[in-house]
C-alpha positions as CSV (number, residue, x, y, z in Angstrom):
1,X,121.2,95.9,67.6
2,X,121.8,98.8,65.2
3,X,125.2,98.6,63.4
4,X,126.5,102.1,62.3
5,X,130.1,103.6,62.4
6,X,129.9,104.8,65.7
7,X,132.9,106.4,67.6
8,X,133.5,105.0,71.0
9,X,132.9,107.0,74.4
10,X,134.8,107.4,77.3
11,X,133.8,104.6,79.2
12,X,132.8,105.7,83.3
13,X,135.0,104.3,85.9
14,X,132.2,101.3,86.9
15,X,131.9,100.6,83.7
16,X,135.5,99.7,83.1
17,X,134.7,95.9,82.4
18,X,131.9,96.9,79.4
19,X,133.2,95.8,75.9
20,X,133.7,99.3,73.8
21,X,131.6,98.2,70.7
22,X,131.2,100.7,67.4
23,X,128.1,98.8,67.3
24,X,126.5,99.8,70.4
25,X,122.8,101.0,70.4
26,X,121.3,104.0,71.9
27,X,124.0,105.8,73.9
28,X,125.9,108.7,74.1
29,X,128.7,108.7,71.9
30,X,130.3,112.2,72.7
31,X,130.0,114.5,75.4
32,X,128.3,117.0,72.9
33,X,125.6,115.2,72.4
34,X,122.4,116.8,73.4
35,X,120.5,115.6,76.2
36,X,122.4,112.5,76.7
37,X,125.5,113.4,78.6
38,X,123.8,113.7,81.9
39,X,122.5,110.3,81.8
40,X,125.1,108.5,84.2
41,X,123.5,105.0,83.4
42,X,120.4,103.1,84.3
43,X,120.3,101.6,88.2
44,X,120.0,98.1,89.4
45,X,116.2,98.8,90.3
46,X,114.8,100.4,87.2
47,X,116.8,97.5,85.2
48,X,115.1,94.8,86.9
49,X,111.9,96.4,86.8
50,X,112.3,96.8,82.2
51,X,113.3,93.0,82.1
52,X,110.6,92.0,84.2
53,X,108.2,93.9,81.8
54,X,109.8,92.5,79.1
55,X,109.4,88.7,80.2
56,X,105.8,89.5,81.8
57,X,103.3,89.9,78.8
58,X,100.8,88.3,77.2
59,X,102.0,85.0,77.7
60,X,101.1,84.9,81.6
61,X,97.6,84.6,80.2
62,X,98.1,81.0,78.6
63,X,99.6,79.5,81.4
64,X,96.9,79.0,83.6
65,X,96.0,76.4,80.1
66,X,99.3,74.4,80.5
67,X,98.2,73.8,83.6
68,X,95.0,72.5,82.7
69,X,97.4,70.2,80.1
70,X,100.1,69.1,82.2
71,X,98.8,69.2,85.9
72,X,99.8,71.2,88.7
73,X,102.9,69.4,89.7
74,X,104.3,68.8,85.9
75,X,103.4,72.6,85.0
76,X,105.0,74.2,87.6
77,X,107.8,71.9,87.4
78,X,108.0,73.1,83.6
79,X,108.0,76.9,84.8
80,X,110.9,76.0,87.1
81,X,112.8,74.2,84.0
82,X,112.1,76.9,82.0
83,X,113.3,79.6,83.9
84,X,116.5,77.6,84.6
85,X,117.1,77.1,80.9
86,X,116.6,81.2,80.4
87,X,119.1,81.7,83.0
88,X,121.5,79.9,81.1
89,X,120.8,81.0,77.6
90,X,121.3,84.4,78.9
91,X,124.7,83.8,80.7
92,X,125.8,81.9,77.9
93,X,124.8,85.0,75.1
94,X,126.4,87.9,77.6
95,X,129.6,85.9,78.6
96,X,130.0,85.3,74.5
97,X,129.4,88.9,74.2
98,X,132.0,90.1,76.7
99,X,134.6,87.9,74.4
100,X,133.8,89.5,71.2
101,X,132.9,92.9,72.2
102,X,129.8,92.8,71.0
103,X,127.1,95.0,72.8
104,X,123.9,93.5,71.1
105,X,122.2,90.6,70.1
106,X,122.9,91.1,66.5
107,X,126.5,92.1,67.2
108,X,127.0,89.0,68.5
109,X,125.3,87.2,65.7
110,X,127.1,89.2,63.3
111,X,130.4,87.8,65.1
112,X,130.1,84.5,64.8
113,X,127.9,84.0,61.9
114,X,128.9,87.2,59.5
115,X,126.3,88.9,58.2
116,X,123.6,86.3,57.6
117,X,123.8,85.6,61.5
118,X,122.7,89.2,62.0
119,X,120.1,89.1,59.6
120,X,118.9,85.7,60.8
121,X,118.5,87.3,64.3
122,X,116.9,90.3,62.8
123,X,114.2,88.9,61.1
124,X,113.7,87.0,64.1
125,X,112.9,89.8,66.3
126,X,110.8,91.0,63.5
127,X,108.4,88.7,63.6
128,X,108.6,87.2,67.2
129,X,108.1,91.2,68.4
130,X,105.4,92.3,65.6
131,X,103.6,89.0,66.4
132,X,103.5,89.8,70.2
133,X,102.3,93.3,69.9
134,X,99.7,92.5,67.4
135,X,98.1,90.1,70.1
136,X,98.7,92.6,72.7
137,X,96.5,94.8,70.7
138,X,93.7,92.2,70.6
139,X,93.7,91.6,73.7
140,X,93.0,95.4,75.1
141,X,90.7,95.3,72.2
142,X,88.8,92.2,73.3
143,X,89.0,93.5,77.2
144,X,87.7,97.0,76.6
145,X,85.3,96.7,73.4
146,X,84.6,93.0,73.3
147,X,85.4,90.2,70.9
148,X,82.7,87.8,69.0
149,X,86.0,86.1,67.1
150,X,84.8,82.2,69.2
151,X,81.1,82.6,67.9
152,X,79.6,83.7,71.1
153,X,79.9,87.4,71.8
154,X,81.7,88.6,75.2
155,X,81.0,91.3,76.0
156,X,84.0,94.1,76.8
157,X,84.4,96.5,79.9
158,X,83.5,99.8,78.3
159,X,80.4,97.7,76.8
160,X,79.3,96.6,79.9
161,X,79.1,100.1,81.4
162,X,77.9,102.6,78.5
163,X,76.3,100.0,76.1
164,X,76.9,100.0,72.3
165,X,78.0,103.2,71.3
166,X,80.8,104.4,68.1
167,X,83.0,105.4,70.4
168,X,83.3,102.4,72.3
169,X,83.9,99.9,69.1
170,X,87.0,98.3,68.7
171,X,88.5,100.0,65.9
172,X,87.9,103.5,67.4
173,X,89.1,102.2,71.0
174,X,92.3,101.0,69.9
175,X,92.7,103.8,67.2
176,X,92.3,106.0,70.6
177,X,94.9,103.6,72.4
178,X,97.3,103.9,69.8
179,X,97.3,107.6,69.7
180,X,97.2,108.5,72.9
181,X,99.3,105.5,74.9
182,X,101.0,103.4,72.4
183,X,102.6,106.5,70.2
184,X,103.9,108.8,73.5
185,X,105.4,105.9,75.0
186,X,107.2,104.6,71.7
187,X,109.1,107.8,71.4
188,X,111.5,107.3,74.0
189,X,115.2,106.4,72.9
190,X,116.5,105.2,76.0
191,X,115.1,101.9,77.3
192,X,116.0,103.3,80.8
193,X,113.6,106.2,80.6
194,X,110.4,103.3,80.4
195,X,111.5,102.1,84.2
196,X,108.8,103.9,85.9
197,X,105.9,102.7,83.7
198,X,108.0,99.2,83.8
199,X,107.5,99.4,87.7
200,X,103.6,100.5,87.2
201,X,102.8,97.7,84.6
202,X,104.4,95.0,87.2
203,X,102.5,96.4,89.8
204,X,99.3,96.0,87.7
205,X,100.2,91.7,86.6
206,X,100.4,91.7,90.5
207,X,97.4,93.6,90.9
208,X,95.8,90.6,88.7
209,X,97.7,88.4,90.6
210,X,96.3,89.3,94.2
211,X,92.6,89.5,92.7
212,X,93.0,85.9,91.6
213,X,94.5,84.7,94.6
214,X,91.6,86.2,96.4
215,X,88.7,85.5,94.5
216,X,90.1,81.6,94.3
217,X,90.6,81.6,98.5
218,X,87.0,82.9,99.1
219,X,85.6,80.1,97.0
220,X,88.4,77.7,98.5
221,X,86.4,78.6,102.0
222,X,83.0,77.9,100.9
223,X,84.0,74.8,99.4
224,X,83.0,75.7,95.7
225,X,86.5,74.2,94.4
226,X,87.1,70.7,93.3
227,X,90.6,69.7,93.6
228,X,92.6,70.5,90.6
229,X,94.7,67.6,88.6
230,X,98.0,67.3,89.6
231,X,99.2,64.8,87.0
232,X,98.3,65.4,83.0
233,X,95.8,63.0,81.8
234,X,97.3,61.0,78.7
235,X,94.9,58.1,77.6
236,X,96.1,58.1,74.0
237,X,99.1,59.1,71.6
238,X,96.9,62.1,70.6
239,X,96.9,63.5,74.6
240,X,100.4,62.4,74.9
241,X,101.4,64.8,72.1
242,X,99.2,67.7,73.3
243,X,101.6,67.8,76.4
244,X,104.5,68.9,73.8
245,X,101.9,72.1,72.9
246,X,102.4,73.6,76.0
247,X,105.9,74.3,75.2
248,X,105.9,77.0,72.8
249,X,103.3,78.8,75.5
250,X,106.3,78.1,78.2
251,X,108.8,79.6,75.3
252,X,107.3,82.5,75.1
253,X,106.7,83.4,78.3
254,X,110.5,83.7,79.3
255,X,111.4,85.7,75.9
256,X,113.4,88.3,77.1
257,X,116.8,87.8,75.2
258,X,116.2,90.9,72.7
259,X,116.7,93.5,75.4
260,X,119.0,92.0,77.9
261,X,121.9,94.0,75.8
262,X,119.9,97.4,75.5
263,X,119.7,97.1,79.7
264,X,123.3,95.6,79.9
265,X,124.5,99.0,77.9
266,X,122.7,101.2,79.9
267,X,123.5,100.1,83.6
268,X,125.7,102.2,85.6
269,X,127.7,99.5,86.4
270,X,127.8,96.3,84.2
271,X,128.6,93.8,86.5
272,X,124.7,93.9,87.8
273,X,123.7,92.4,84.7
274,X,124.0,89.0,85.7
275,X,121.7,89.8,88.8
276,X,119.8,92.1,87.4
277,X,118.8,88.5,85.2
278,X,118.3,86.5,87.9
279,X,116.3,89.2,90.2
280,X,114.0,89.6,86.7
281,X,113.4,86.0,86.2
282,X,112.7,85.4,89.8
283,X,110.4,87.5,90.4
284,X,108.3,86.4,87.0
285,X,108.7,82.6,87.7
286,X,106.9,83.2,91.2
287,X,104.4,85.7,89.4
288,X,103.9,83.1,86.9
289,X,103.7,79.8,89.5
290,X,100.9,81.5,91.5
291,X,98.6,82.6,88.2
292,X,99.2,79.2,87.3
293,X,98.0,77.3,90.1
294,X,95.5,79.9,91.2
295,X,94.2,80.5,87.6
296,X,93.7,76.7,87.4
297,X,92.3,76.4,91.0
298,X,89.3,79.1,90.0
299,X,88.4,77.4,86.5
300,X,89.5,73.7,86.7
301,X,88.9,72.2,83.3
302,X,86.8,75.1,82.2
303,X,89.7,77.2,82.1
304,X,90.2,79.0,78.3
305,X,93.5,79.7,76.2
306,X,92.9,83.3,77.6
307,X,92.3,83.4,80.8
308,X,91.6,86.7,81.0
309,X,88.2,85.5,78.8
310,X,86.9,83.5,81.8
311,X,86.4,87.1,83.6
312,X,83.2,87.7,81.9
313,X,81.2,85.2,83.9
314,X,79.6,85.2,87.1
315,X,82.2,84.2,89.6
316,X,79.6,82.8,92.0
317,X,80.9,85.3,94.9
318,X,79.8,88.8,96.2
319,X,81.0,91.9,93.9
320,X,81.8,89.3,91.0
321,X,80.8,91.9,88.4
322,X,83.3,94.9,90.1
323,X,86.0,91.9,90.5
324,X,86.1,90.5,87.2
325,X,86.4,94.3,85.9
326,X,89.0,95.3,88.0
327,X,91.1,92.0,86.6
328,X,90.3,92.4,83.4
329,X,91.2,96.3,83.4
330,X,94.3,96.3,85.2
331,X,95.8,93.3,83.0
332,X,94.5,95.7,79.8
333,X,96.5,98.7,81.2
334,X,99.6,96.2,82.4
335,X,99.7,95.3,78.8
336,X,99.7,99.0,77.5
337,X,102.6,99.7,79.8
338,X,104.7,96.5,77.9
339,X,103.8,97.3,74.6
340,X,106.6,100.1,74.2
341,X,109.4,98.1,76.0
342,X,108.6,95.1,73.6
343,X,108.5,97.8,70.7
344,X,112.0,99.1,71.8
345,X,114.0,96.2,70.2
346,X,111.6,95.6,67.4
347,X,112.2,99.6,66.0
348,X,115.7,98.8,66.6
349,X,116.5,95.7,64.6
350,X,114.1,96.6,61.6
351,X,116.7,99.9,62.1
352,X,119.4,97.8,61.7
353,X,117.6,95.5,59.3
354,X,117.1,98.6,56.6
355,X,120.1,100.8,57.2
356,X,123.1,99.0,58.7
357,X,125.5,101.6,57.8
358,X,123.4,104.6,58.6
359,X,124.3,107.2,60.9
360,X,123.2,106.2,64.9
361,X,119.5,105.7,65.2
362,X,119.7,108.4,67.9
363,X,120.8,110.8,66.3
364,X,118.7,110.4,63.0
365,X,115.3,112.0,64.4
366,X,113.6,111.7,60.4
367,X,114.7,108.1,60.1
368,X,113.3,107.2,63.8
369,X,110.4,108.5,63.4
370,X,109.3,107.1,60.0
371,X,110.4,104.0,61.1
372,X,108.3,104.0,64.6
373,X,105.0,105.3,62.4
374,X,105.4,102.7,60.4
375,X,105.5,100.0,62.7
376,X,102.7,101.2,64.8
377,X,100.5,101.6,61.6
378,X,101.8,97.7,60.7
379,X,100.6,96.4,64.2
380,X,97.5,98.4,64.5
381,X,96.1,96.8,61.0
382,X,97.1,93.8,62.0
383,X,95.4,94.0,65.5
384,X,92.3,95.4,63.3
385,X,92.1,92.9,60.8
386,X,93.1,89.3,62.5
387,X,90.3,88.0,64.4
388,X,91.9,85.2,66.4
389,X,95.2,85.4,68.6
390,X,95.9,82.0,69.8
391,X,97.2,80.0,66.9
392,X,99.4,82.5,65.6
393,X,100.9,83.4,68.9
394,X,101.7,79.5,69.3
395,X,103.1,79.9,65.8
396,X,105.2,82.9,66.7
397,X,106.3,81.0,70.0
398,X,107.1,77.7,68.1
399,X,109.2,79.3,65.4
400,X,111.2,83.2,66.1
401,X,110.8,82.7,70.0
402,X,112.3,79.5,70.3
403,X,115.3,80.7,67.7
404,X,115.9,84.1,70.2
405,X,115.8,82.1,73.6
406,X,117.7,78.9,72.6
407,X,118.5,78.0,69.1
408,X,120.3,81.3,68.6
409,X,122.5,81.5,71.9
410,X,123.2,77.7,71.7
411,X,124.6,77.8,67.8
412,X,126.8,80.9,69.2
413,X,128.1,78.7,71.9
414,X,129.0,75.8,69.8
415,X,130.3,77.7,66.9
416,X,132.5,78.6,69.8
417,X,134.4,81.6,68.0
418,X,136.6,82.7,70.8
419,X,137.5,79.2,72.2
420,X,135.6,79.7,75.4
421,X,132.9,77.4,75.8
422,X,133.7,74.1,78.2
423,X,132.0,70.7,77.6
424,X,129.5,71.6,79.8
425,X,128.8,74.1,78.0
426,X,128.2,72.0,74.5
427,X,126.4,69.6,76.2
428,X,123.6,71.9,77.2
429,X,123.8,73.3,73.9
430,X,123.1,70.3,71.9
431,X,119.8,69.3,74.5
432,X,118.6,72.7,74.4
433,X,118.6,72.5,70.3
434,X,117.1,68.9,70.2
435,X,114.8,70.0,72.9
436,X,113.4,73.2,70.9
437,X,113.2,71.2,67.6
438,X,111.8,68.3,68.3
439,X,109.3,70.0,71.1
440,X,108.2,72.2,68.9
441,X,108.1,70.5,65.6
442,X,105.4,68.3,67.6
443,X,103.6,71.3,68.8
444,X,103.2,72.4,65.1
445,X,102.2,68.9,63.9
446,X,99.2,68.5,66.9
447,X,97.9,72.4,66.5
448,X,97.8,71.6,62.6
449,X,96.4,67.9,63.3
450,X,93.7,69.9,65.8
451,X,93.1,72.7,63.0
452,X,92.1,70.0,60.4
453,X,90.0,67.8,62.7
454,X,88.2,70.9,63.5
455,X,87.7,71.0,60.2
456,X,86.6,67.8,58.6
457,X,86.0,69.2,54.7
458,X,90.1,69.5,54.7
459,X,90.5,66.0,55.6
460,X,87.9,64.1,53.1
């Protein structure tokens, strides 16, 4: 996503059918490079395992809310869709990619927009990624030390065991977090060398996962369930236009598009991309169906925007306390474990952003390290100093996300540069366009319409 001057490698034998770009991010670029001439390329495994933990984040949290919008059988038909119209966008961005030798996002931008393309896609990263991280941040915050941002107080995991101390607020916790987790793990170069804490942090969302399904079967048994709805409940034009929230939530949650080139350019042999994808979105639609309906299942109605906040009440079971502890901690560390695979493509683009004819990013160990202190520093005042996550995150889902996972690879497709795309191909194009705008235009009107009721001086 970087665009330097950068001399082209010899290519490996099963990578003959990779595009030799000068643009390429993040690999070796001659064999005297230090420390990167015995990587031989990433493996199917640990590839899958980065774009799951790029996909899986802190949207899984929300959906257990479209649910409680859209019923069961409309919401996981939506998941389905969704993941079908990711699959695509993808295919259509790396088959465009193969034809203009472009081996990133804003490469490929860059080629058939010029420079404002790039810089488009750029900023979008900026802010979809910054955004993400930021509510990352608040959310281990709000598990660990607490959060009182709704008016009530709930109380957070380290809280609940030691009591109210300074070294348990939520300033010093995250400071701690940051230090500690966040800056170790952001000082990797290669997106490959994250695939073991990508396989750790999947482990942990299916930690959550079983937990859920658990706790929601016990009370299944002893009948403490009502049956969940299966069909949303529109009585009005106002309902009818909530439905259309639920799609920058959806959005979100399949945002992977900013580091499907840095994994393309590191596997060993490119033509796993393509399954590496499908493997990746897969394995998160079924991780995503089951929180969904089980989420739903446990709270019904009473379910929150953050699902994770309905953990601090008593589940009405045996060992509720331990339980909601054990899901609330395991999602806190999953989310530590995505934050530097998320922050990858974000140090990358801002990179690119600032210095597009600097020297590889690699390479420049000043420039990469002011640039990934500065960002952490960004996100961490933000974390500290925005009480509330949900609006902005639908913001950020309605407006960069939608650009990166649809608007972006669809404009690509029909400004059709290198004569390749098919009618089929313009045809999805066009709906997935109207789709996003229109979708989310009304998602922006009702969560503005909502923010203004809430508040009734604004509309006297």
């Amino acid at each position: 996503m970087t665009i330097g001057n950068i001399p082209p490698k010899k290519e490996r034998k099963s990578r003959r059918t990779k595009p030799v770009d000068e643009n390429a991010p993040l690999l070796p670029k001659r064999q005297e490079d230090a420390g990167f001439d015995e990587f031989n390329g990433a493996s199917f495994t640990g590839a899958v395992f980065n774009l799951s933990t790029t996909i899986v984040g802190a949207g899984i949290m929300a959906l257990p809310a479209t649910m409680k919008v859209l019923g069961l059988v409309l919401g996981v038909a939506m998941i389905i869709f969704m993941a079908f119209l990711t699959e695509a966008s993808i295919e259509l961005l790396l088959r465009f990619s193969r034809a203009g030798k472009s081996a990133s996002y804003g490469g490929l931008m860059g080629d058939a927009f010029g420079k404002t393309g790039r810089i488009l896609l750029q900023a979008a990263v900026l802010v979809n990624n910054i955004g993400v991280l930021i509510v990352y941040m608040i959310i281990i915050g709000d598990v660990l030390s607490g959060t009182s941002s709704s008016g009530a107080h709930h109380t957070g995991v380290l809280e609940g065991w030691f009591g109210e101390h300074w070294w348990n607020a939520r300033a010093f916790v995250l400071l701690i977090t940051t230090l500690f987790i966040f800056s170790p793990l952001a000082c990797f170069k290669r997106i490959d060398s994250l695939s073991y804490t990508s396989a750790l942090s999947v482990a942990l969302a299916v930690v959550f996962l079983v937990i859920t399904v658990g706790i929601t079967i016990v009370k299944l048994i002893n009948g403490s369930i009502a049956m969940p709805r299966l069909m949303p409940d529109v009585t009005d034009m106002t309902s009818f236009w909530k439905l259309f929230t639920t799609v920058p939530v959806l959005v979100t949650a399949f945002i992977c598009h900013y580091n499907v080139h840095s994994i393309d350019n590191e596997l060993e042999d490119s033509t796993q991309i393509k399954p590496v994808v499908r493997t990746a979105l897969a394995l998160c639609s079924t991780v995503y169906i089951m929180t969904s309906i089980f989420g739903f299942l446990l709270f019904g109605d009473a379910t929150l925007d953050d699902v994770l906040a309905n953990f601090d009440m008593d589940l009405g079971i045996p060992y509720s306390s331990l339980l909601n502890d054990a899901v609330r901690v395991s999602y806190a560390a999953h989310l530590m474990l995505v934050f530097p695979i998320v922050f990858f493509p974000l140090r990358l683009n801002l990179d690119g952003l600032l210095f597009p004819s600097a020297q590889p990013f690699h390479q420049a160990n000043t420039r990469f390290a002011l640039i990934t202190i500065g960002l952490i520093t960004t996100i961490f005042l933000g974390a500290n100093f925005i009480p509330s996550i949900w609006d902005a995150f639908q913001f950020t889902g309605a407006t960069a996300a939608v650009c990166l996972g649809f608007i972006f690879p669809a404009s690509i497709t029909l400004r059709n540069r290198h004569n390749i795309a098919t009618k089929r191909d313009k045809i999805l194009c066009i709906f997935m366009i109207v789709l996003a705008v229109f979708s989310n235009a009304v998602a922006i009107y009702s969560d503005a319409y909502a923010l203004i009721k809430r508040n009734p001086s604004h509309s006297e």
